[in-house]
Backbone bond lengths (Angstrom), bond angles and torsions (degrees), N, CA, C in turn:
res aa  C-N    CA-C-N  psi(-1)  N-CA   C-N-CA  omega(-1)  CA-C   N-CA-C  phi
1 X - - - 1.450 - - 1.530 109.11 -
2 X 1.398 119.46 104.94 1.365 126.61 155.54 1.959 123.53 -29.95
3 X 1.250 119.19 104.11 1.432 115.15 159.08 1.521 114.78 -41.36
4 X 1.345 113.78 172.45 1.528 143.92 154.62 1.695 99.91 -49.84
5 X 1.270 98.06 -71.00 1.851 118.60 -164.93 1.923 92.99 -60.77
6 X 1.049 138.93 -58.83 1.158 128.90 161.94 1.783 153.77 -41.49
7 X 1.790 74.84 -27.14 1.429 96.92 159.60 1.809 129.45 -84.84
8 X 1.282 92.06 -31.94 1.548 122.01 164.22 1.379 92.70 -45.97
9 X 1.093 102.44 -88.67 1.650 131.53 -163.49 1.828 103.00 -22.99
10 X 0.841 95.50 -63.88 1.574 109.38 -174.22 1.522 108.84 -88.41
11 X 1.356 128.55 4.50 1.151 124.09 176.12 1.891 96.13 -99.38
12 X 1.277 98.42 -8.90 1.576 106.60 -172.99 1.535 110.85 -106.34
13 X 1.554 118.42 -6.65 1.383 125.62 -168.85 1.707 96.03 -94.41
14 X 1.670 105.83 -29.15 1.315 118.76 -173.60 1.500 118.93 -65.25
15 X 1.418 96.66 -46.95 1.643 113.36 170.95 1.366 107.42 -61.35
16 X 0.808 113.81 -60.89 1.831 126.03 -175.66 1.644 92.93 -45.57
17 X 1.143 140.76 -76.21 1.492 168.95 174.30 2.050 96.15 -36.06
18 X 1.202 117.15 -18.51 1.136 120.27 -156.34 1.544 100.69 -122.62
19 X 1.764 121.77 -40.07 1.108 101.80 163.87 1.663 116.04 -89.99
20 X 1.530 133.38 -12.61 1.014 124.49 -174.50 1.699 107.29 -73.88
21 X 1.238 118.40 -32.44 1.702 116.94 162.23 1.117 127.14 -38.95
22 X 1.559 100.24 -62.32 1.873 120.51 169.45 1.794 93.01 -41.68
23 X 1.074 109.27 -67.49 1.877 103.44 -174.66 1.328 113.73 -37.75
24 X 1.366 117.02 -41.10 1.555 102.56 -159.46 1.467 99.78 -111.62
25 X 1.698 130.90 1.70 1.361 126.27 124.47 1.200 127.09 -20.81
26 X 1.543 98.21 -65.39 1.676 111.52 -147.67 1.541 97.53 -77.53
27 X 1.566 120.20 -30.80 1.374 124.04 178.87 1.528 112.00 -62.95
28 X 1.428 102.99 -46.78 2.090 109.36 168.85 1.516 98.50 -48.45
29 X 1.100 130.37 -87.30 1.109 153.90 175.22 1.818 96.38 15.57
30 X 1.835 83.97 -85.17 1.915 110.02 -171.63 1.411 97.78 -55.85
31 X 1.197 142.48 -12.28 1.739 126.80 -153.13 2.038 70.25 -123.10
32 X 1.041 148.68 -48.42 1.591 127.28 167.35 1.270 118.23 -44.20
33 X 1.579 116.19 -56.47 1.536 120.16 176.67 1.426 124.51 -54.47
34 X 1.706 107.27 -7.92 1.715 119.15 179.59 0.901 97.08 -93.41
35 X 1.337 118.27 -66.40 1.659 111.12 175.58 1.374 146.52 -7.91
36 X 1.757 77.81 -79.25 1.237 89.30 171.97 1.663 135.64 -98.94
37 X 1.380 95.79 14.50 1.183 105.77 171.21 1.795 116.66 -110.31
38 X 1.611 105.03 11.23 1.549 117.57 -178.78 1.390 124.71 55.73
39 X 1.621 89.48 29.78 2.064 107.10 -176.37 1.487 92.00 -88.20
40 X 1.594 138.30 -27.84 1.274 143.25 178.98 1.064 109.59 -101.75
41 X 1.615 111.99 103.83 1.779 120.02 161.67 1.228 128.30 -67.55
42 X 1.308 132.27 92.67 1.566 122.82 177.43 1.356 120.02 -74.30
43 X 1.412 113.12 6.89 1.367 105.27 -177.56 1.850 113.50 68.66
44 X 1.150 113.74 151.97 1.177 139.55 -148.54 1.693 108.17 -64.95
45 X 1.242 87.05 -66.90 1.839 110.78 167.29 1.638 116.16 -47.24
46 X 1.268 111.60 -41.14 1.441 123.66 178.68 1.379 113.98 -77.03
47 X 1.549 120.55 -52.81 1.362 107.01 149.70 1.397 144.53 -35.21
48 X 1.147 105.61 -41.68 1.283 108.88 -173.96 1.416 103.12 -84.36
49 X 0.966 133.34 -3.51 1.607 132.33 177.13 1.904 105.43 -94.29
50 X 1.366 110.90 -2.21 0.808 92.13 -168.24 1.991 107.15 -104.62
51 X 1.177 111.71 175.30 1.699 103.60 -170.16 1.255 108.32 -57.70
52 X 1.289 137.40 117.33 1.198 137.50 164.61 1.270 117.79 78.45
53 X 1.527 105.60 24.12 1.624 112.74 -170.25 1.432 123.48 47.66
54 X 1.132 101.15 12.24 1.863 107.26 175.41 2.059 129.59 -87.01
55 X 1.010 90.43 90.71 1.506 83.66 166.74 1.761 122.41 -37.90
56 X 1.352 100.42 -38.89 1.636 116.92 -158.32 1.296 96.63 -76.88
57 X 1.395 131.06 -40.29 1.291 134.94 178.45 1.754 109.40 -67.04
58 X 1.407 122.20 -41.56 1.235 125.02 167.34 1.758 110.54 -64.84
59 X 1.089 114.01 -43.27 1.613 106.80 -176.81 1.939 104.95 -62.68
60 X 1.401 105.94 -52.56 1.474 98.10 -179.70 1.499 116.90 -56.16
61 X 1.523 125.87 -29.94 1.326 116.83 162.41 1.107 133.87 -47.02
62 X 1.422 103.60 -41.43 1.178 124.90 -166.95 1.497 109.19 -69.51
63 X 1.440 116.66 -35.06 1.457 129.22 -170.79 1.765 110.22 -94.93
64 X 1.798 104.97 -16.27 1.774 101.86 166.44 1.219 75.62 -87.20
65 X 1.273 137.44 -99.92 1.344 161.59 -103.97 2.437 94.99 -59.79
66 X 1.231 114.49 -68.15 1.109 137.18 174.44 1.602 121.49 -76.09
67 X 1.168 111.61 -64.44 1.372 92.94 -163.18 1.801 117.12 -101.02
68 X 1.112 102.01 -1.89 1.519 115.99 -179.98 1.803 102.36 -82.83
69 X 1.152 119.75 -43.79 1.740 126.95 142.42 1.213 133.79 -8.33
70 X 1.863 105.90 -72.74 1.163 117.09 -152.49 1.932 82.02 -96.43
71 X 0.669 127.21 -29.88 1.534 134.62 -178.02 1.578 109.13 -43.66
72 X 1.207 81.40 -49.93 2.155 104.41 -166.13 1.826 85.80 -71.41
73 X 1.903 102.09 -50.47 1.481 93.15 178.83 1.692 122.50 -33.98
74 X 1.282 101.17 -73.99 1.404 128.53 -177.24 1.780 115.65 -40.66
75 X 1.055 111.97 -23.09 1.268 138.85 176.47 1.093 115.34 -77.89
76 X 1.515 120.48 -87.39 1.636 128.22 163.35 2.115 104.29 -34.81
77 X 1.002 123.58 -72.24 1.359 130.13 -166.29 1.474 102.09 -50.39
78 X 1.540 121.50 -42.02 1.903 111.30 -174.01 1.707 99.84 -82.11
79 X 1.368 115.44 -24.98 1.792 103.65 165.15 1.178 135.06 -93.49
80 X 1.595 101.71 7.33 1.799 107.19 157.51 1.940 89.09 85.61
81 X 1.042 107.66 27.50 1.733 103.27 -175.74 1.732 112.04 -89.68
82 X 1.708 88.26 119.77 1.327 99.91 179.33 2.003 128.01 -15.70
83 X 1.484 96.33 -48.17 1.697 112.83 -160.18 1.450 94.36 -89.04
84 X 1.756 112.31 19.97 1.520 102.31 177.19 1.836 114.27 -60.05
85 X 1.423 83.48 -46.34 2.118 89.55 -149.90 2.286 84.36 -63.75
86 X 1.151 120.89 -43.02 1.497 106.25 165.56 1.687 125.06 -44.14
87 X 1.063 96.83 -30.50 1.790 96.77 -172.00 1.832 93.69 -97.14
88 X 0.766 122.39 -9.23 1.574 122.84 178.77 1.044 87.23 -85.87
89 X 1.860 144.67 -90.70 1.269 134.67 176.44 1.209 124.22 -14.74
90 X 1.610 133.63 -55.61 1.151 114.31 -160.51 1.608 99.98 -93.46
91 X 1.694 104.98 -31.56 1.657 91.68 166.81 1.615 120.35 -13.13
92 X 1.693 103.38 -81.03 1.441 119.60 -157.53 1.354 90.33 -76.96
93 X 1.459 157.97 -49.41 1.258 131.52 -174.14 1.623 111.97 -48.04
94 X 1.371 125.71 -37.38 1.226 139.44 152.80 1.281 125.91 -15.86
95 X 1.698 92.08 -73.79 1.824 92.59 176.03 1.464 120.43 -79.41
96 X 1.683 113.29 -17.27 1.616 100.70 179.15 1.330 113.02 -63.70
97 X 1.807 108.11 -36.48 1.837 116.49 172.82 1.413 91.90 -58.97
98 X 1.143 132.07 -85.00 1.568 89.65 -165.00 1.166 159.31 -96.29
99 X 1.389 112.03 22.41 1.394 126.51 135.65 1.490 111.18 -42.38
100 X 1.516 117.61 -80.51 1.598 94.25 177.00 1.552 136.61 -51.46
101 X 1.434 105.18 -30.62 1.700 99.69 164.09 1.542 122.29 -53.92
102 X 1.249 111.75 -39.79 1.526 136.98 169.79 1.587 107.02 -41.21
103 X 1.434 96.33 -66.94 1.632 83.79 -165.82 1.891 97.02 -90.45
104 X 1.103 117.74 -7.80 1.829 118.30 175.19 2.404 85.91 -57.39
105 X 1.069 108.26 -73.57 2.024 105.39 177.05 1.336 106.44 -50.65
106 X 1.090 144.17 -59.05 1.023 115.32 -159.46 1.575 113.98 -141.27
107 X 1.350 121.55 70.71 0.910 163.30 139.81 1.561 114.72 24.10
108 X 1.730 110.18 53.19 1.609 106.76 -156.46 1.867 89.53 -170.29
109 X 1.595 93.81 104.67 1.578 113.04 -170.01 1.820 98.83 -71.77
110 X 1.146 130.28 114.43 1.567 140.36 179.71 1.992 113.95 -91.87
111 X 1.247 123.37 149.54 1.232 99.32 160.40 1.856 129.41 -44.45
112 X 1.313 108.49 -33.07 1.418 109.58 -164.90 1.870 110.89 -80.97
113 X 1.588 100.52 -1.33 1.494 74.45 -155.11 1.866 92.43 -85.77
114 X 1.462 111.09 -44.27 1.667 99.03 166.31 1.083 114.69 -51.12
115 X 1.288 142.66 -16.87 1.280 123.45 159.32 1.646 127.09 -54.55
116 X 1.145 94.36 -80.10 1.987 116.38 160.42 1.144 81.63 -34.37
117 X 1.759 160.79 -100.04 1.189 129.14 -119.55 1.268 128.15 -69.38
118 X 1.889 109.73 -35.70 1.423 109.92 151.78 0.949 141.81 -47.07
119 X 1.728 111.29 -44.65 1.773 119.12 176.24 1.545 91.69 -62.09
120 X 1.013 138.26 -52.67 1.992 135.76 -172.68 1.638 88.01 -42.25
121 X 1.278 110.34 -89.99 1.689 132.43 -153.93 1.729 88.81 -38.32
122 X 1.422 112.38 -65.38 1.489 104.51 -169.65 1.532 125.70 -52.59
123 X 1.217 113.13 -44.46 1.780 125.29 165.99 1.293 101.54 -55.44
124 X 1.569 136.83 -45.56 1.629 117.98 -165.61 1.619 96.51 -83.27
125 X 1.176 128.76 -51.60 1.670 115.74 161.50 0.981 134.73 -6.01
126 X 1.921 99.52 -78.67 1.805 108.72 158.10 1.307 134.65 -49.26
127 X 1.359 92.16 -53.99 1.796 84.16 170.43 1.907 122.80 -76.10
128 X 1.465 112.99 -7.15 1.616 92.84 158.17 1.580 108.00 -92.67
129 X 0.986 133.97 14.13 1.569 129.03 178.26 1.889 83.61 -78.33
130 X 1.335 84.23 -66.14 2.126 105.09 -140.52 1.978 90.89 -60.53
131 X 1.409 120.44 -4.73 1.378 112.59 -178.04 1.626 120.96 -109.69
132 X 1.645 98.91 12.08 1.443 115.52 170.02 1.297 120.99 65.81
133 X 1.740 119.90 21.82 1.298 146.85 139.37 1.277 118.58 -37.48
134 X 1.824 118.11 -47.64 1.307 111.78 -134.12 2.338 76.31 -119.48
135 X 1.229 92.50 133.73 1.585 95.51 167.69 1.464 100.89 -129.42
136 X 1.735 96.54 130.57 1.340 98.11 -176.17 1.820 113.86 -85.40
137 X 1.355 120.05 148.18 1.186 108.23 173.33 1.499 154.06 -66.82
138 X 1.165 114.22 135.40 1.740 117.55 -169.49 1.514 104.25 -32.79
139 X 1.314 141.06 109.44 1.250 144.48 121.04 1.165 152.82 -55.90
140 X 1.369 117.02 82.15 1.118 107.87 -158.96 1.667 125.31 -69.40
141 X 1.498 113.88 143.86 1.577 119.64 -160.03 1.545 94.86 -87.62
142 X 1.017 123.55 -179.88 1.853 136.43 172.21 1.172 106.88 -125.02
């Protein structure tokens, strides 16, 4: 039987979990709207590495691939919705793929992308713990 203070607890991990998604939505989001709106210069070399030389094609990825994700995340997690700790998992497996697809085209390490790969790795962690995937191992006590 779940406490009060436990329910709290996790009704507050959810929020927390719910606006930090919205953040890294809203960050996909603005880096699509550069894209593809040619407010973000990648420079010449970077273009051309990219599929079809298209920014616009990278921003719409960026906005299925990333921020259409963390959105649904941010969503499920502030209404306490069951299929959260699943959409948290695949969220961040999400963004670590494309972070590495990212820098696999265009070949140029940024402050953000070790960032994004931790926030990815750490969200798919959490969410296979909290979705009863992950069993921790028998330890034996003395």
């Amino acid at each position: 039987m779940t406490t009060v203070r436990q329910q709290h607890e996790a009704s507050a991990s959810r929020a927390g979990l719910a606006v930090f998604a919205a953040l890294v939505a809203a960050s996909a989001y603005g880096g699509a709207f550069g894209l593809i709106a040619g407010l973000l210069d990648l420079g010449a070399v970077v273009t051309a590495r990219l599929p079809l030389h298209s920014p616009v094609l990278g921003g719409l990825a960026l906005a299925t691939l990333v921020a259409l994700p963390f959105s649904l995340l941010a969503r499920y997690a502030w209404r306490g919705d069951r299929r959260c700790d699943r959409a948290e998992l695949v969220a961040g497996l999400l963004l670590v793929g494309w972070i590495l697809i990212e820098l696999a085209f265009i070949r140029q390490v940024t402050l953000f992308h070790p960032v994004y790969l931790v926030i990815g790795t750490a969200l798919a962690w959490l969410g296979y713990q909290a979705s009863g995937q992950y069993q921790p191992p028998n330890v034996p006590t003395k």
